[in-house]
N, C-alpha and C positions, 0 to 999 in steps of 0.2 A: 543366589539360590535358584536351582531346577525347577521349576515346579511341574515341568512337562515329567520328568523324570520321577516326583512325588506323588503326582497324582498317580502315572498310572501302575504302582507298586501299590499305591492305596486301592485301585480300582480292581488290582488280582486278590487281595486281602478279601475285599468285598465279594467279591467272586467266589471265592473260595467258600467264603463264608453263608451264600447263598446256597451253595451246593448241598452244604452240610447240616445246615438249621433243622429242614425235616425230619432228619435221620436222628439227631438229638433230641427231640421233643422240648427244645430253648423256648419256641414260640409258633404254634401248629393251631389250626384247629383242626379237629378229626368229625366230617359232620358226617358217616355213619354211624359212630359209637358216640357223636353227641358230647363231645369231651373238646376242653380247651387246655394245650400246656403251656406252659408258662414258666419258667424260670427253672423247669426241673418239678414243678405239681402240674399233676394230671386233674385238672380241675373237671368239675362235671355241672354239665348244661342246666344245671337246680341251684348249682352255688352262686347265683347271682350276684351278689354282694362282690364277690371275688371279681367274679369277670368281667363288673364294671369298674370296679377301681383298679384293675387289671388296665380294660382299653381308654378309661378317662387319661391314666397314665402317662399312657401311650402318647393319646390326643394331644396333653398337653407339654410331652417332650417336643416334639415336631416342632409345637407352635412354638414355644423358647429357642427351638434351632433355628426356627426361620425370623427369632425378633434379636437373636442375638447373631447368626451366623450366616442372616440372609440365603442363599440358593448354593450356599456352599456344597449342601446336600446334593444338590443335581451334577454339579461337573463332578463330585470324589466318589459320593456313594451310591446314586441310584444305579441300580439295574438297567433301566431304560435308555439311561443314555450311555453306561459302560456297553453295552450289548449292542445301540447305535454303533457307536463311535467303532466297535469291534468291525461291523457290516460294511462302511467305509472302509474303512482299513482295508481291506479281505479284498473288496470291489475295485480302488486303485491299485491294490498290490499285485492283481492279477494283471490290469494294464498293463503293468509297469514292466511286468515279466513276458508281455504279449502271451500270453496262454491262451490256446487258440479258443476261439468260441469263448472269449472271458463270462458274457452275459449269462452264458449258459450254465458255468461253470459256478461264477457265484450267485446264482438262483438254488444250485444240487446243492452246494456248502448250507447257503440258510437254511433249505427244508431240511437239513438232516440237522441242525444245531437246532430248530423250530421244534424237531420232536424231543433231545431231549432237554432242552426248558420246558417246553408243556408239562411231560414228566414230572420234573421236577417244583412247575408249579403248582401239581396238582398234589404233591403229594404233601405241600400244606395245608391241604384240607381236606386230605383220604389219608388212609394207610400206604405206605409207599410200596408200589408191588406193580411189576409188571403186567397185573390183570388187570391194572385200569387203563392200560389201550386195547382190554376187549369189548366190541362195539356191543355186546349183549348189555354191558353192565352202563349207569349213566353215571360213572364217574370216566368210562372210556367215553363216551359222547364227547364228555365235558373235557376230554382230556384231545379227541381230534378238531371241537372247536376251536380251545386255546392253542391248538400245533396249526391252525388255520390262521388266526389273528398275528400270534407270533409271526409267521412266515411273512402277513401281508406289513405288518405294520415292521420290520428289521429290512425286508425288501425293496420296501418303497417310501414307507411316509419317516422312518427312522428320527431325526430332528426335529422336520415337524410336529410331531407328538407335542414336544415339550411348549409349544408356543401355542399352540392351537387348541389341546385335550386335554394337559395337566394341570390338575383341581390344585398342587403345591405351590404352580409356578403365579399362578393368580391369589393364594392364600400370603406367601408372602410379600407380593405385589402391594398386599396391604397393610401388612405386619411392618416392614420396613423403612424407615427413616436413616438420617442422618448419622445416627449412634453404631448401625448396623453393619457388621464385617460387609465390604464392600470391593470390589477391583474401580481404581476410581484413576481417571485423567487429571493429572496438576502439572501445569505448562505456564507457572506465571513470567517465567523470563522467555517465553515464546522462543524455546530451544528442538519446536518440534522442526524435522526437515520433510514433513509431508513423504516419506516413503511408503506409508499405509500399510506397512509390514503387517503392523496391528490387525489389521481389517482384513487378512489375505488368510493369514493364520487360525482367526476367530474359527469354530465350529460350528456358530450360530449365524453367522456371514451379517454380524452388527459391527458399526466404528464404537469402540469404547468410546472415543473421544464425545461425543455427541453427549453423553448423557452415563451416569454410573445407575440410575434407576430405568435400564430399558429392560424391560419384562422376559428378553430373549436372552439376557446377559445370567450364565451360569456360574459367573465365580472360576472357569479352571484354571485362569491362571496365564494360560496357552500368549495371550497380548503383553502381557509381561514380559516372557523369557523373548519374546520377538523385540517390544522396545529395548531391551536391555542389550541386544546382541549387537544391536546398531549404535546406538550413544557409547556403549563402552568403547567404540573403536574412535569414537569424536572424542572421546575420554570429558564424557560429560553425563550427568547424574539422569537413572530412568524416571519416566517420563508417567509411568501407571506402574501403580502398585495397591497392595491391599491397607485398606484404612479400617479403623475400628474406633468406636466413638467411647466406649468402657460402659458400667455396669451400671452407674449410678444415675437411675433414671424410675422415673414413678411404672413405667408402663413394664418395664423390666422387674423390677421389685413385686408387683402384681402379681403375674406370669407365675416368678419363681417361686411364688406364697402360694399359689395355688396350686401349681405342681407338687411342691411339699407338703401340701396338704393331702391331696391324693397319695402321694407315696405314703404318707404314715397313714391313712386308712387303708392302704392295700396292706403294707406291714401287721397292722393290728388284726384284720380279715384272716389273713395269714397265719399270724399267730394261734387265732381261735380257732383254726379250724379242726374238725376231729374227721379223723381219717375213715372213721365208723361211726358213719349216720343209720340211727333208729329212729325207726318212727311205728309208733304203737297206736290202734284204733280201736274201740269196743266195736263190734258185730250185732247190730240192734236190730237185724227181721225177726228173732227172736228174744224177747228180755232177757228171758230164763227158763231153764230146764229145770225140774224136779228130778231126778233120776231113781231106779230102782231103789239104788241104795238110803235114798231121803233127802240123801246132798242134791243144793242148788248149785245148776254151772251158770256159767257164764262165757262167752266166746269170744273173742280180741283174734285182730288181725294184727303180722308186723310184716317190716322188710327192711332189709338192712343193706346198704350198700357199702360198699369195701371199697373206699375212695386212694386206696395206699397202695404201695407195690410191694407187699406182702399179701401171702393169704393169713385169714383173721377170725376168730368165733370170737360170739357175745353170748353170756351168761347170763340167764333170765331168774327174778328172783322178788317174793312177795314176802312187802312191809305192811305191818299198821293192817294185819285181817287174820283174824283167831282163827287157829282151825284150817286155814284152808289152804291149800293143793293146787298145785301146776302140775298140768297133764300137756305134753311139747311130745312130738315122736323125735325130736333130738334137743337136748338140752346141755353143753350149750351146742352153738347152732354157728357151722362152719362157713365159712364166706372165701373163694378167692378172689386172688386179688383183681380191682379192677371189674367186678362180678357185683351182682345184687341176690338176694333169696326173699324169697317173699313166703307166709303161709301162716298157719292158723292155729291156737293156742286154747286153753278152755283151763277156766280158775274155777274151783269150787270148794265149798264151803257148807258146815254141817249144817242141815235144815231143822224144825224146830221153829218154836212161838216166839219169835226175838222181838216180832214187831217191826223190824230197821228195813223197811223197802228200801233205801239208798243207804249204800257204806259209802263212804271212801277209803281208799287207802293206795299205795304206790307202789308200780312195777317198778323193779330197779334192775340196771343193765349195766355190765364189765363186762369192755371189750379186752380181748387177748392179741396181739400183744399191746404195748402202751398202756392198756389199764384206765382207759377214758371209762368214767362213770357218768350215767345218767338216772336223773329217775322222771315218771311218767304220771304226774297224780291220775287214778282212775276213780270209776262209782262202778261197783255191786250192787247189780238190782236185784230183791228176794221179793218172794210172795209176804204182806204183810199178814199181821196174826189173825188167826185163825183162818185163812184161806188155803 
Protein backbone atom coordinates (compact mmCIF):
# COMPACT_ATOMS: atom_id res chain seq x y z
CA UNK A 1 0.00 0.00 0.00
CA UNK A 2 0.92 3.73 -1.00
CA UNK A 3 0.44 5.71 1.69
CA UNK A 4 2.64 8.73 0.05
CA UNK A 5 -0.07 8.34 -2.79
CA UNK A 6 -3.16 8.09 0.14
CA UNK A 7 -2.16 10.71 2.02
CA UNK A 8 -1.85 13.25 -0.42
CA UNK A 9 -5.39 12.65 -2.30
CA UNK A 10 -6.61 12.86 1.42
CA UNK A 11 -4.68 16.18 1.90
CA UNK A 12 -6.50 17.75 -1.62
CA UNK A 13 -9.98 16.33 -0.17
CA UNK A 14 -8.94 18.27 2.94
CA UNK A 15 -8.06 21.29 0.88
CA UNK A 16 -10.77 21.31 -0.87
CA UNK A 17 -12.74 21.18 1.91
CA UNK A 18 -11.13 23.93 3.67
CA UNK A 19 -11.93 26.17 0.86
CA UNK A 20 -15.58 25.57 0.95
CA UNK A 21 -16.68 25.22 4.77
CA UNK A 22 -17.12 29.16 5.02
CA UNK A 23 -19.07 29.52 2.03
CA UNK A 24 -21.59 26.59 3.42
CA UNK A 25 -22.16 27.73 6.84
CA UNK A 26 -21.04 23.75 8.02
CA UNK A 27 -18.96 25.47 10.85
CA UNK A 28 -18.33 29.46 10.90
CA UNK A 29 -18.51 31.81 13.35
CA UNK A 30 -19.84 35.16 12.09
CA UNK A 31 -18.48 37.74 14.93
CA UNK A 32 -20.17 40.68 13.36
CA UNK A 33 -23.67 39.38 13.40
CA UNK A 34 -22.78 37.43 16.63
CA UNK A 35 -24.03 34.09 15.11
CA UNK A 36 -22.39 30.59 15.11
CA UNK A 37 -23.27 27.78 12.19
CA UNK A 38 -23.13 24.74 12.72
CA UNK A 39 -24.24 21.84 10.99
CA UNK A 40 -26.61 23.92 8.68
CA UNK A 41 -28.29 26.21 12.06
CA UNK A 42 -27.52 29.49 12.25
CA UNK A 43 -27.20 29.54 15.97
CA UNK A 44 -27.14 33.01 17.78
CA UNK A 45 -24.73 34.32 20.40
CA UNK A 46 -27.77 33.99 23.40
CA UNK A 47 -28.32 30.22 22.45
CA UNK A 48 -25.72 29.29 24.82
CA UNK A 49 -26.72 25.90 25.73
CA UNK A 50 -26.30 25.21 21.83
CA UNK A 51 -22.96 26.59 21.46
CA UNK A 52 -21.54 24.79 24.27
CA UNK A 53 -22.51 21.43 23.53
CA UNK A 54 -21.81 22.44 20.05
CA UNK A 55 -17.80 23.26 21.02
CA UNK A 56 -17.59 20.69 24.08
CA UNK A 57 -18.37 18.32 20.96
CA UNK A 58 -16.10 19.47 19.19
CA UNK A 59 -13.45 19.33 22.14
CA UNK A 60 -14.01 16.09 22.85
CA UNK A 61 -13.85 14.63 19.16
CA UNK A 62 -10.20 15.81 18.70
CA UNK A 63 -9.38 14.27 22.05
CA UNK A 64 -10.90 10.59 20.91
CA UNK A 65 -8.85 11.32 17.73
CA UNK A 66 -5.85 11.85 19.38
CA UNK A 67 -6.50 8.68 22.23
CA UNK A 68 -7.44 6.51 19.46
CA UNK A 69 -5.77 7.87 16.21
CA UNK A 70 -2.75 9.51 17.67
CA UNK A 71 -1.28 12.55 15.28
CA UNK A 72 -2.84 10.85 12.51
CA UNK A 73 -4.49 14.19 12.30
CA UNK A 74 -1.31 16.19 11.53
CA UNK A 75 0.35 14.23 8.62
CA UNK A 76 -3.62 13.56 6.51
CA UNK A 77 -5.66 16.49 7.76
CA UNK A 78 -4.35 19.54 9.13
CA UNK A 79 -4.00 22.67 7.17
CA UNK A 80 -0.71 23.49 8.64
CA UNK A 81 1.14 20.96 7.63
CA UNK A 82 -0.77 20.24 4.07
CA UNK A 83 0.15 24.13 3.31
CA UNK A 84 4.00 23.20 4.84
CA UNK A 85 4.59 20.52 3.03
CA UNK A 86 2.86 22.46 -0.21
CA UNK A 87 5.78 25.45 0.56
CA UNK A 88 8.65 22.70 0.37
CA UNK A 89 7.42 21.32 -2.58
CA UNK A 90 7.09 24.71 -4.47
CA UNK A 91 10.81 25.68 -2.96
CA UNK A 92 12.58 22.43 -4.21
CA UNK A 93 10.68 22.26 -7.36
CA UNK A 94 11.85 25.56 -8.42
CA UNK A 95 15.54 24.28 -7.70
CA UNK A 96 15.12 21.47 -9.33
CA UNK A 97 13.93 23.48 -12.46
CA UNK A 98 16.89 26.09 -11.72
CA UNK A 99 14.22 29.00 -12.18
CA UNK A 100 16.19 31.74 -12.09
CA UNK A 101 16.23 33.94 -8.83
CA UNK A 102 14.39 30.56 -7.25
CA UNK A 103 14.33 32.39 -3.68
CA UNK A 104 12.66 35.05 -5.14
CA UNK A 105 10.42 33.49 -6.93
CA UNK A 106 9.01 31.30 -4.12
CA UNK A 107 8.80 34.16 -1.70
CA UNK A 108 6.18 35.96 -4.87
CA UNK A 109 4.32 32.26 -4.84
CA UNK A 110 3.83 32.37 -0.83
CA UNK A 111 2.65 35.96 -0.52
CA UNK A 112 0.14 35.57 -3.23
CA UNK A 113 -1.28 32.03 -1.73
CA UNK A 114 -0.60 34.05 1.98
CA UNK A 115 -3.43 36.43 0.69
CA UNK A 116 -5.75 34.04 -0.35
CA UNK A 117 -5.70 31.82 2.96
CA UNK A 118 -6.04 34.87 4.91
CA UNK A 119 -9.08 35.35 3.06
CA UNK A 120 -10.26 32.47 3.46
CA UNK A 121 -9.38 32.21 6.99
CA UNK A 122 -11.01 35.17 7.82
CA UNK A 123 -14.00 34.46 6.29
CA UNK A 124 -14.62 31.95 9.15
CA UNK A 125 -15.28 34.33 11.30
CA UNK A 126 -16.72 37.50 9.02
CA UNK A 127 -19.07 37.34 6.17
CA UNK A 128 -16.97 36.31 3.15
CA UNK A 129 -16.48 39.36 0.92
CA UNK A 130 -13.87 40.85 -0.56
CA UNK A 131 -14.24 44.10 1.68
CA UNK A 132 -12.51 42.42 4.40
CA UNK A 133 -9.10 43.39 2.83
CA UNK A 134 -10.20 47.03 3.13
CA UNK A 135 -7.79 48.51 5.69
CA UNK A 136 -10.79 50.91 6.81
CA UNK A 137 -12.71 47.92 8.23
CA UNK A 138 -10.93 45.65 11.36
CA UNK A 139 -11.91 42.49 9.80
CA UNK A 140 -9.24 43.93 6.87
CA UNK A 141 -6.67 44.53 9.70
CA UNK A 142 -7.32 41.23 10.95
CA UNK A 143 -7.39 39.89 7.52
CA UNK A 144 -3.44 41.76 6.46
CA UNK A 145 -2.30 40.53 9.86
CA UNK A 146 -3.17 36.93 9.13
CA UNK A 147 -1.79 37.45 5.24
CA UNK A 148 1.47 38.50 7.39
CA UNK A 149 1.75 35.47 9.71
CA UNK A 150 0.66 33.32 6.92
CA UNK A 151 3.43 34.43 4.72
CA UNK A 152 6.04 34.30 7.70
CA UNK A 153 5.15 31.17 9.22
CA UNK A 154 4.72 28.86 5.17
CA UNK A 155 8.13 30.92 4.36
CA UNK A 156 10.30 30.14 6.96
CA UNK A 157 9.34 28.41 10.03
CA UNK A 158 6.78 25.85 7.92
CA UNK A 159 7.64 22.28 10.18
CA UNK A 160 8.74 23.97 12.84
CA UNK A 161 5.39 25.01 13.81
CA UNK A 162 4.22 21.69 14.58
CA UNK A 163 7.21 20.81 17.22
CA UNK A 164 7.67 23.98 18.74
CA UNK A 165 3.80 25.94 18.66
CA UNK A 166 1.21 23.30 18.30
CA UNK A 167 -1.05 23.03 21.35
CA UNK A 168 -2.33 19.20 19.47
CA UNK A 169 1.07 18.01 18.94
CA UNK A 170 1.61 18.33 22.95
CA UNK A 171 -2.09 17.30 23.75
CA UNK A 172 -1.77 14.12 22.32
CA UNK A 173 1.78 13.74 23.64
CA UNK A 174 -0.37 12.95 26.50
CA UNK A 175 -3.34 11.21 25.37
CA UNK A 176 -1.16 8.51 23.79
CA UNK A 177 -0.17 5.20 24.87
CA UNK A 178 0.45 1.86 23.70
CA UNK A 179 -3.15 1.08 22.42
CA UNK A 180 -2.76 4.19 20.01
CA UNK A 181 -2.63 4.11 16.13
CA UNK A 182 0.87 4.45 15.87
CA UNK A 183 3.90 4.25 12.88
CA UNK A 184 6.09 2.06 14.96
CA UNK A 185 9.74 0.27 14.28
CA UNK A 186 9.62 -3.89 14.89
CA UNK A 187 13.15 -5.39 13.76
CA UNK A 188 13.32 -8.43 16.08
CA UNK A 189 15.13 -10.62 13.52
CA UNK A 190 17.56 -7.57 13.06
CA UNK A 191 16.80 -7.56 9.18
CA UNK A 192 17.35 -3.75 9.16
CA UNK A 193 20.53 -2.99 6.56
CA UNK A 194 21.09 0.68 8.18
CA UNK A 195 20.33 2.50 4.76
CA UNK A 196 18.25 5.34 6.83
CA UNK A 197 15.98 5.67 3.80
CA UNK A 198 13.60 6.04 6.78
CA UNK A 199 15.27 9.16 8.21
CA UNK A 200 16.15 10.89 4.50
CA UNK A 201 12.35 10.63 3.56
CA UNK A 202 10.88 11.72 7.14
CA UNK A 203 9.40 15.43 6.91
CA UNK A 204 10.13 15.92 10.43
CA UNK A 205 13.95 14.89 9.81
CA UNK A 206 13.35 12.14 13.07
CA UNK A 207 14.75 8.13 12.88
CA UNK A 208 11.37 6.27 13.36
CA UNK A 209 13.51 3.71 14.55
CA UNK A 210 14.52 5.59 17.87
CA UNK A 211 11.28 5.60 19.45
CA UNK A 212 7.38 5.41 17.88
CA UNK A 213 6.35 8.10 20.75
CA UNK A 214 8.71 11.18 19.50
CA UNK A 215 6.63 14.11 19.70
CA UNK A 216 7.82 15.20 15.99
CA UNK A 217 6.50 11.89 14.64
CA UNK A 218 3.22 12.83 12.39
CA UNK A 219 1.80 9.61 11.50
CA UNK A 220 2.31 10.14 7.34
CA UNK A 221 3.33 7.30 6.64
CA UNK A 222 6.11 8.74 4.31
CA UNK A 223 9.08 5.87 6.36
CA UNK A 224 6.88 3.24 5.54
CA UNK A 225 6.63 3.27 1.74
CA UNK A 226 10.71 4.03 1.98
CA UNK A 227 11.36 0.77 4.25
CA UNK A 228 9.19 -1.06 2.08
CA UNK A 229 10.84 -0.09 -1.28
CA UNK A 230 14.08 -1.34 -0.05
CA UNK A 231 13.18 -4.96 1.78
CA UNK A 232 10.86 -5.73 -1.11
CA UNK A 233 13.78 -5.89 -3.37
CA UNK A 234 15.86 -8.23 -0.46
CA UNK A 235 12.40 -9.94 -0.72
CA UNK A 236 11.92 -9.53 3.03
CA UNK A 237 8.99 -8.26 5.24
CA UNK A 238 8.90 -4.20 6.10
CA UNK A 239 10.36 -3.23 8.89
CA UNK A 240 7.75 -0.03 10.14
CA UNK A 241 4.32 -0.10 9.87
CA UNK A 242 1.12 1.17 11.53
CA UNK A 243 0.00 -0.66 14.77
CA UNK A 244 -3.15 -0.19 16.65
CA UNK A 245 -3.74 -1.56 20.16
CA UNK A 246 -8.07 -1.89 19.61
CA UNK A 247 -10.85 -0.24 21.61
CA UNK A 248 -11.20 -2.08 24.59
CA UNK A 249 -9.67 -0.07 27.28
CA UNK A 250 -11.01 1.95 30.42
CA UNK A 251 -9.57 5.36 29.31
CA UNK A 252 -11.12 4.83 25.68
CA UNK A 253 -14.47 3.88 27.01
CA UNK A 254 -14.29 7.17 29.19
CA UNK A 255 -13.66 9.49 26.32
CA UNK A 256 -16.28 7.77 24.08
CA UNK A 257 -19.14 8.17 27.09
CA UNK A 258 -18.40 11.38 27.38
CA UNK A 259 -18.44 12.31 23.92
CA UNK A 260 -21.78 10.59 23.61
CA UNK A 261 -22.87 12.34 26.21
CA UNK A 262 -22.24 15.62 24.59
CA UNK A 263 -23.61 14.60 21.48
CA UNK A 264 -27.00 13.67 22.80
CA UNK A 265 -27.19 17.00 24.80
CA UNK A 266 -26.39 18.92 21.62
CA UNK A 267 -29.20 16.59 19.87
CA UNK A 268 -31.78 17.20 22.52
CA UNK A 269 -30.53 21.43 22.48
CA UNK A 270 -31.33 20.94 18.97
CA UNK A 271 -34.30 19.51 19.07
CA UNK A 272 -35.85 22.01 21.46
CA UNK A 273 -34.87 24.63 19.85
CA UNK A 274 -37.63 27.21 18.59
CA UNK A 275 -36.67 29.16 15.65
CA UNK A 276 -38.89 32.17 17.06
CA UNK A 277 -37.72 33.35 20.38
CA UNK A 278 -40.14 35.76 22.39
CA UNK A 279 -39.40 37.31 25.23
CA UNK A 280 -42.21 39.48 26.73
CA UNK A 281 -41.50 42.17 29.74
CA UNK A 282 -44.04 44.44 31.68
CA UNK A 283 -42.96 48.34 31.49
CA UNK A 284 -43.11 49.29 35.23
CA UNK A 285 -41.86 53.49 35.34
CA UNK A 286 -45.41 53.54 35.08
CA UNK A 287 -47.84 50.92 37.03
CA UNK A 288 -50.82 52.11 35.37
CA UNK A 289 -52.70 54.43 33.34
CA UNK A 290 -56.40 55.53 33.91
CA UNK A 291 -57.31 56.70 30.45
CA UNK A 292 -60.20 58.87 29.34
CA UNK A 293 -62.14 56.16 28.57
CA UNK A 294 -62.05 54.67 32.43
CA UNK A 295 -60.03 51.67 31.16
CA UNK A 296 -56.78 50.89 33.09
CA UNK A 297 -53.65 50.21 30.61
CA UNK A 298 -50.94 48.56 31.19
CA UNK A 299 -47.54 48.61 28.96
CA UNK A 300 -45.19 45.31 28.06
CA UNK A 301 -42.24 45.49 26.02
CA UNK A 302 -41.25 42.43 23.48
CA UNK A 303 -38.79 41.32 20.91
CA UNK A 304 -38.65 38.53 18.87
CA UNK A 305 -35.92 37.04 17.06
CA UNK A 306 -36.24 35.20 13.83
CA UNK A 307 -33.50 32.63 14.51
CA UNK A 308 -34.72 30.54 10.95
CA UNK A 309 -34.02 31.13 7.43
CA UNK A 310 -37.42 32.07 6.61
CA UNK A 311 -39.17 35.38 7.38
CA UNK A 312 -41.75 34.74 10.18
CA UNK A 313 -44.75 36.66 12.39
CA UNK A 314 -45.96 35.87 15.85
CA UNK A 315 -49.41 36.29 16.91
CA UNK A 316 -50.06 37.97 20.15
CA UNK A 317 -53.15 37.07 22.19
CA UNK A 318 -54.67 37.48 25.90
CA UNK A 319 -55.94 34.57 28.24
CA UNK A 320 -57.47 34.37 31.88
CA UNK A 321 -58.40 38.77 31.81
CA UNK A 322 -62.17 39.75 31.38
CA UNK A 323 -62.64 42.48 29.25
CA UNK A 324 -59.64 43.40 28.09
CA UNK A 325 -57.86 44.54 24.88
CA UNK A 326 -54.42 44.59 22.96
CA UNK A 327 -53.68 47.67 21.55
CA UNK A 328 -49.92 46.40 19.01
CA UNK A 329 -49.65 48.99 15.80
CA UNK A 330 -49.20 45.37 14.08
CA UNK A 331 -50.67 42.35 15.33
CA UNK A 332 -49.34 39.76 14.30
CA UNK A 333 -45.94 41.15 14.15
CA UNK A 334 -43.51 40.27 11.07
CA UNK A 335 -39.87 39.33 11.56
CA UNK A 336 -37.25 38.49 8.77
CA UNK A 337 -35.27 36.08 8.74
CA UNK A 338 -32.27 36.15 10.60
CA UNK A 339 -33.60 39.72 11.96
CA UNK A 340 -34.98 40.62 15.52
CA UNK A 341 -38.07 43.41 16.19
CA UNK A 342 -38.39 44.78 19.22
CA UNK A 343 -41.27 47.40 20.48
CA UNK A 344 -44.11 48.16 22.81
CA UNK A 345 -47.55 46.93 23.43
CA UNK A 346 -50.42 48.17 25.99
CA UNK A 347 -53.36 45.76 27.60
CA UNK A 348 -56.26 47.21 29.02
CA UNK A 349 -58.98 46.38 30.89
CA UNK A 350 -62.42 47.98 31.92
CA UNK A 351 -61.82 50.08 35.20
CA UNK A 352 -64.42 50.21 37.99
CA UNK A 353 -64.35 49.09 41.97
CA UNK A 354 -63.06 45.49 41.46
CA UNK A 355 -60.76 45.87 44.24
CA UNK A 356 -57.82 43.34 42.38
CA UNK A 357 -54.52 45.60 42.30
CA UNK A 358 -52.82 42.43 41.00
CA UNK A 359 -54.53 40.09 38.20
CA UNK A 360 -52.73 37.46 36.64
CA UNK A 361 -53.18 36.08 33.57
CA UNK A 362 -51.04 35.00 30.23
CA UNK A 363 -49.85 36.41 26.91
CA UNK A 364 -49.96 33.65 24.56
CA UNK A 365 -47.83 33.75 21.19
CA UNK A 366 -48.08 31.56 17.68
CA UNK A 367 -45.46 31.85 15.57
CA UNK A 368 -46.04 31.58 11.81
CA UNK A 369 -44.68 29.41 10.24
CA UNK A 370 -44.21 26.16 12.45
CA UNK A 371 -46.77 27.11 14.89
CA UNK A 372 -44.36 27.09 17.93
CA UNK A 373 -46.64 28.28 20.89
CA UNK A 374 -45.63 29.94 23.94
CA UNK A 375 -47.27 31.57 26.76
CA UNK A 376 -45.97 34.31 29.28
CA UNK A 377 -47.70 34.30 32.64
CA UNK A 378 -48.07 38.15 33.48
CA UNK A 379 -49.70 40.67 36.48
CA UNK A 380 -52.18 43.54 35.72
CA UNK A 381 -51.74 46.18 38.05
CA UNK A 382 -55.17 48.42 38.79
CA UNK A 383 -55.86 51.13 41.24
CA UNK A 384 -57.49 49.20 44.22
CA UNK A 385 -61.22 50.20 45.29
CA UNK A 386 -62.06 53.17 45.68
CA UNK A 387 -58.92 55.05 44.40
Amino acid sequence: MNWHRIRRRVQVVCFLIFLVLPFLNVIRFDIPKQRFYFAGYELWINEFAIVFFALMFLMFLVVLMSVFFGRIYCGYLCPQMIFSEASVFLENWLKRKRVPRPKLVFLAGVAAASVVLAFIFISYFAPPSLSLFGTSTAAGICGAVVTLLTFLDFAFLKQKFCTTACPYGYLQGLLADDKTLLVQYQDASHDCIECKKCVRVCPMGIDIRKSPFQIECVHCGECIDACESIMTRLNKRNLIGYTFGGFRDAKRVVVLGVLLCYAGGLFAALAMRHEMLVRIDPVRETLYQVGADGRIYNRFRFQIDNRGRKPGAVVFSIQQLPGAALAMDTNPVRVDAGQSARGEFQISRPGGKSGELVTHFTISTASVPGREASEFPMTFLAPGEGK
